[in-house]
C-alpha positions in Angstrom: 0.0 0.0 0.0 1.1 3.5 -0.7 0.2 6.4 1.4 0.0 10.1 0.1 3.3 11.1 1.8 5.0 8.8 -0.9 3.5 11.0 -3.5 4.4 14.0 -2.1 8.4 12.4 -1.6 8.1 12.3 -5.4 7.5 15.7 -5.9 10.0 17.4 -3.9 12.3 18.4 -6.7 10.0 19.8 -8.9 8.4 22.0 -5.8 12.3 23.7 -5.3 11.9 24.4 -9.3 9.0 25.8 -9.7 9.4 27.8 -6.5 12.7 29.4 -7.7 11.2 30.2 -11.0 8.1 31.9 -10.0 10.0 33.5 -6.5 13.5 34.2 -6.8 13.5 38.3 -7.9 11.6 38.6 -5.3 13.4 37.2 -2.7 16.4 38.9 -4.1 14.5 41.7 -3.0 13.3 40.6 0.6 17.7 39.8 1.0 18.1 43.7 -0.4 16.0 44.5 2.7 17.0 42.1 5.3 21.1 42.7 4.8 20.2 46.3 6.2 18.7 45.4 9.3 20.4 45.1 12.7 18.3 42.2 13.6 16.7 39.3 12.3 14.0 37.0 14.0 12.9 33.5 12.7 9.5 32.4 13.8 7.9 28.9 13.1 6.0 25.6 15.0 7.1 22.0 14.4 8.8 21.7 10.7 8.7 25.2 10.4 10.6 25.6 13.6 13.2 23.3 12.5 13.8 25.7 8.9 14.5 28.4 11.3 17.0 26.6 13.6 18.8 25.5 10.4 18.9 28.7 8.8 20.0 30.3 12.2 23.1 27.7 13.0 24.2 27.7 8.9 24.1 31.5 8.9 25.9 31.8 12.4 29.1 29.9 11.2 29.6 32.3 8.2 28.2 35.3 9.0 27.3 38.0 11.2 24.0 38.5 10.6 22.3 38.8 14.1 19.6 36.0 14.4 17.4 34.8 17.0 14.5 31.9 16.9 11.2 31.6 18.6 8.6 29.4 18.5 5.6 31.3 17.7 4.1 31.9 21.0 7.5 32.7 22.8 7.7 35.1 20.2 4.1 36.5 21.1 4.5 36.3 25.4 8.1 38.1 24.1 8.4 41.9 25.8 12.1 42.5 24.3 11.4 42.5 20.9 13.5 45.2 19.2 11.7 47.1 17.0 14.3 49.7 15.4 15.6 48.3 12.5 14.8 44.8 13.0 12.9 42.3 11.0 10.4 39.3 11.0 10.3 36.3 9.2 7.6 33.6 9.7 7.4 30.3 8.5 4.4 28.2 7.7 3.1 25.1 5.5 -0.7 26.7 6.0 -0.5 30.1 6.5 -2.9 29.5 9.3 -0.7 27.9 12.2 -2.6 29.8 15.2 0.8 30.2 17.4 3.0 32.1 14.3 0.3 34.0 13.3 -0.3 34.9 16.5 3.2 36.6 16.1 3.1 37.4 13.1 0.4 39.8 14.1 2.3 41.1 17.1 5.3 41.9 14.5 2.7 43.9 12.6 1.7 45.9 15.7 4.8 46.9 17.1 5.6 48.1 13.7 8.4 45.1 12.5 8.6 44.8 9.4 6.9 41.0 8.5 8.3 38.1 5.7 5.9 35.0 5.4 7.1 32.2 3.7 3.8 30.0 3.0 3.0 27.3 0.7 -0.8 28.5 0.8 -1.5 31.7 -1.3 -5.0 32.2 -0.1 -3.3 32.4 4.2 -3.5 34.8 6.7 -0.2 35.2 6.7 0.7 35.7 2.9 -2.0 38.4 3.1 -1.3 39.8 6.2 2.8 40.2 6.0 5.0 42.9 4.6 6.7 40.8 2.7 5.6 37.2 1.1 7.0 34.6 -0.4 4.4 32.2 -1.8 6.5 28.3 -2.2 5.4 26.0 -5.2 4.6 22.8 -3.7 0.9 22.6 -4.2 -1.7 21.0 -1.5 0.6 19.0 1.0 -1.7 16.2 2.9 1.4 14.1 4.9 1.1 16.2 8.2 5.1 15.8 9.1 6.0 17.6 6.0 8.4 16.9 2.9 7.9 19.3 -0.6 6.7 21.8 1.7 9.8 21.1 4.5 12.4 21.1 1.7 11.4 24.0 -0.4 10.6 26.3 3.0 14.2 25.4 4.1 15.6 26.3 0.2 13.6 29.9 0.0 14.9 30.6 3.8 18.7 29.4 3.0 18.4 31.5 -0.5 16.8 35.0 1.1 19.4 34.6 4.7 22.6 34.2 1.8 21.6 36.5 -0.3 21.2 38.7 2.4 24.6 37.7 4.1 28.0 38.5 3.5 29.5 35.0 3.3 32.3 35.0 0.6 30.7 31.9 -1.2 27.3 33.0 -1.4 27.3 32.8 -5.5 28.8 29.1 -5.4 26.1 28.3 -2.3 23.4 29.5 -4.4 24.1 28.3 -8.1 24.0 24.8 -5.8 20.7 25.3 -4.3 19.3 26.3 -7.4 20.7 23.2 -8.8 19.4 20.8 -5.7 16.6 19.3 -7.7 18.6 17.1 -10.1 20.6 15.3 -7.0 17.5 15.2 -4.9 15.9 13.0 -8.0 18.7 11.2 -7.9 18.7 11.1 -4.1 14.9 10.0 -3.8 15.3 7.0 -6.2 18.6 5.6 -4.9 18.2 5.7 -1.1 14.8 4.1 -0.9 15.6 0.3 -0.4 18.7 1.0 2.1 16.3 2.9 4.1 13.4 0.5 3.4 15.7 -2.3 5.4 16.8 -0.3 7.9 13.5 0.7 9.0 12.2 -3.0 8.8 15.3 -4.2 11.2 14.4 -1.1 13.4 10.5 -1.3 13.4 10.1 -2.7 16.8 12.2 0.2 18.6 10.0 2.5 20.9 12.6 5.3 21.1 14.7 6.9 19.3 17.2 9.6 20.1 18.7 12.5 17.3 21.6 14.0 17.3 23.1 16.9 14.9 25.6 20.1 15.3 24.9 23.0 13.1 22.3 23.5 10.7 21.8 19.7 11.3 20.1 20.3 14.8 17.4 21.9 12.8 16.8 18.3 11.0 17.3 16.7 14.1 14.5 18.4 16.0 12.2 17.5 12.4 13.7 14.1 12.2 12.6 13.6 16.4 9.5 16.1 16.8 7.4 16.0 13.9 9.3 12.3 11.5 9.2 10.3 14.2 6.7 11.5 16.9 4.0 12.4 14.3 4.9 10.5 11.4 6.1 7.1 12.8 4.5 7.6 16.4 8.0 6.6 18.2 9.0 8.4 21.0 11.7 10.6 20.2 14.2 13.5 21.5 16.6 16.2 19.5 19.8 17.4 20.9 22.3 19.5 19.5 25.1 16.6 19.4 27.6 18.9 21.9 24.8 18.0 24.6 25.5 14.4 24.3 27.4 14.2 27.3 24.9 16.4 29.3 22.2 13.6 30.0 22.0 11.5 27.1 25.3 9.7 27.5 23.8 8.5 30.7 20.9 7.1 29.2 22.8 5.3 26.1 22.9 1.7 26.2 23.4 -1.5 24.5 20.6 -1.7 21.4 19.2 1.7 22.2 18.9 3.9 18.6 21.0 6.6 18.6 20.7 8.8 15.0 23.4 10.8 14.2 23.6 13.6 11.6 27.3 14.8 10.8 28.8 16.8 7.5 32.0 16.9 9.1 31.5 20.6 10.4 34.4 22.1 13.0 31.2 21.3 15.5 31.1 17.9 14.2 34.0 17.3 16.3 32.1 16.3 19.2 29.3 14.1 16.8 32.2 11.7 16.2 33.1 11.8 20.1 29.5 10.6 20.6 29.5 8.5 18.1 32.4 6.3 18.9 31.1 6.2 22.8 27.8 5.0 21.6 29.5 2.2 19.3 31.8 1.0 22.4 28.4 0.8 24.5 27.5 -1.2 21.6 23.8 1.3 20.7 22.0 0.6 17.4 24.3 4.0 15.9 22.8 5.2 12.5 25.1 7.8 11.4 23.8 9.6 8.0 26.9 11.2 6.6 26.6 14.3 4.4 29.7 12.8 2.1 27.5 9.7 1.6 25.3 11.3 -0.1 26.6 14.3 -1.9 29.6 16.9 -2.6 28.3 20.4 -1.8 28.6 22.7 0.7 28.4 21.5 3.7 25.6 23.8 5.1 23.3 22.4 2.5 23.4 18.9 4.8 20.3 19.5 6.2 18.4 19.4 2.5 20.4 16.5 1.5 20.2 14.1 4.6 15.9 14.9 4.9 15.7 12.2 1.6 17.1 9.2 3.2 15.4 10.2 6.7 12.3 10.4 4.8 12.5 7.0 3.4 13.1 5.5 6.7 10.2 7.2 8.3 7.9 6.4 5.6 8.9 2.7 6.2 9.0 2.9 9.9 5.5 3.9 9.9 4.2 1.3 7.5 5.5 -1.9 9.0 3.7 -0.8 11.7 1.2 -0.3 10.1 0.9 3.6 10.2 -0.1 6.3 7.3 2.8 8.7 8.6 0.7 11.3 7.0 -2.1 11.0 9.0 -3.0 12.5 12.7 -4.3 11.7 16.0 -4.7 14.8 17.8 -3.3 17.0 15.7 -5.9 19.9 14.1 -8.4 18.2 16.6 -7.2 20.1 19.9 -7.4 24.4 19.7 -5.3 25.8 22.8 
């Protein structure tokens, strides 16, 4: 049996195309605007969330544009928000996620100026920002997120670089723009390795996800939104540095331990972890950015999300799970 999240795998590549084609002058403009700001604020929930912590770390080890993230209620309860010169950006699949557009509307109040980056054009929030940028993906139905995750994260990346000063911004974005054609090839050549891994891992309960950098974004997708609301494991993100604050006492033999590394100066301390967890003798899955590609290394998180996709599309089924469907989700208003 297929499920709709399968599709919607499928049709990642051609979401980032059409995206670029139809958006790209225009972000060039939103980065015009952002590279003269003092400050920068990333708001999103779940997937969403996890663009922004990406874009935040990536930017942060090349840049010094000024960056903070909040989820969007923190954002909302927030009473520090600097309003001279800053700027807004919000991120959403619907347009209509109550806690960001909650903020969002706050931003517009205190007189910030707004960015939306939706994949719905008919949303609160590509009406009500500033600024919009409107992605390409079409109706999304899988509730975790995949042509709307992927191309969200490539508009975010392509606006924050643009904006940046990083001295291989035109080589970083001739790449992105280029993503499409590997992420084909990705999709079609990483399904059956990830098919068998999730069938050898389908009776775990738990699963614990590990990255440094921009990869601690994918890590809190792969943990709070793959795996919780995709696969319905339990599941738990950390920044790979805060291994050894908790976790490592809570590793043990046969306990699965994902770890997300692109060989970044932070990476340093993933391999630490790693080689603890294989002398304790964990179930280690380590998804290595060379694997799978040779780009920049911030691009990682866009690369590794095909594999992890895979295996939580699998996960899910052999227990027999639609990892596109909900429980709760959309049923509880708070």
């Amino acid at each position: 049996m297929r499920y709709k999240m399968y599709e919607e795998i499928l049709e990642q590549p051609e979401s980032i195309r059409k995206t670029f084609k139809a958006e790209s002058v225009n972000m060039d403009e939103i980065a015009k605007k952002i590279a003269d700001v003092d400050k920068i604020y990333l708001i999103g929930c779940g997937s969403s969330l996890s663009t922004a912590y990406s874009g935040k770390d990536a930017l942060s080890m090349i840049s010094d544009l000024d960056i903070d993230v909040f989820t969007g209620y923190e954002f909302y309860y927030n009473k520090k928000i600097e309003t001279d010169n800053s700027i807004a950006i919000f991120t959403s699949q619907s347009g209509e996620t109550a806690d960001t557009l909650a903020g969002l509307r706050t931003a517009n109040e205190l007189g910030v100026p707004t960015v939306s980056i939706c994949n719905e054009e008919d949303s609160s929030m590509i009406k009500e920002a500033t600024y919009s940028v409107l992605t390409r993906c079409g109706h999304e139905e899988a509730i975790l997120g995949t042509k709307t995750y992927i191309t969200q994260l490539s508009s975010l990346y392509y606006i924050l670089f643009k904006a940046s000063n990083y001295e291989k911004t035109d080589e970083l974005i001739k790449q992105l723009i280029d993503l499409p054609d590997l992420i084909e090839e990705l999709i079609k050549n990483t399904e059956e390795d990830c098919k068998k891994l999730a069938y050898d891992l389908k009776d775990e309960d738990i699963f614990y996800c590990l990255g440094s950098g921009p990869n601690f974004g994918l890590a809190y997708k792969l943990a709070m939104t793959m795996l919780m609301e995709g696969a319905l494991k339990h599941a738990c993100p950390l920044y790979s540095g805060e291994f050894r604050h908790g976790l490592i006492e809570r590793a043990e033999k046969n306990i699965p331990l994902i770890f997300l590394e692109a060989n970044f100066h932070s990476d340093e301390l993933t391999k630490r972890a790693i080689d603890f967890s294989n002398n304790l003798k964990a179930k280690t899955l380590v998804f290595k950015m060379e694997d799978y590609a040779d780009l920049n290394k911030l691009l990682s998180p866009l690369i590794l999300v095909i594999p992890l996709e895979w295996f939580i599309y699998y996960l899910a089924h052999y227990n027999n799970e639609d990892p596109g469907s909900t429980r709760h989700i959309g049923k509880i208003r708070y």
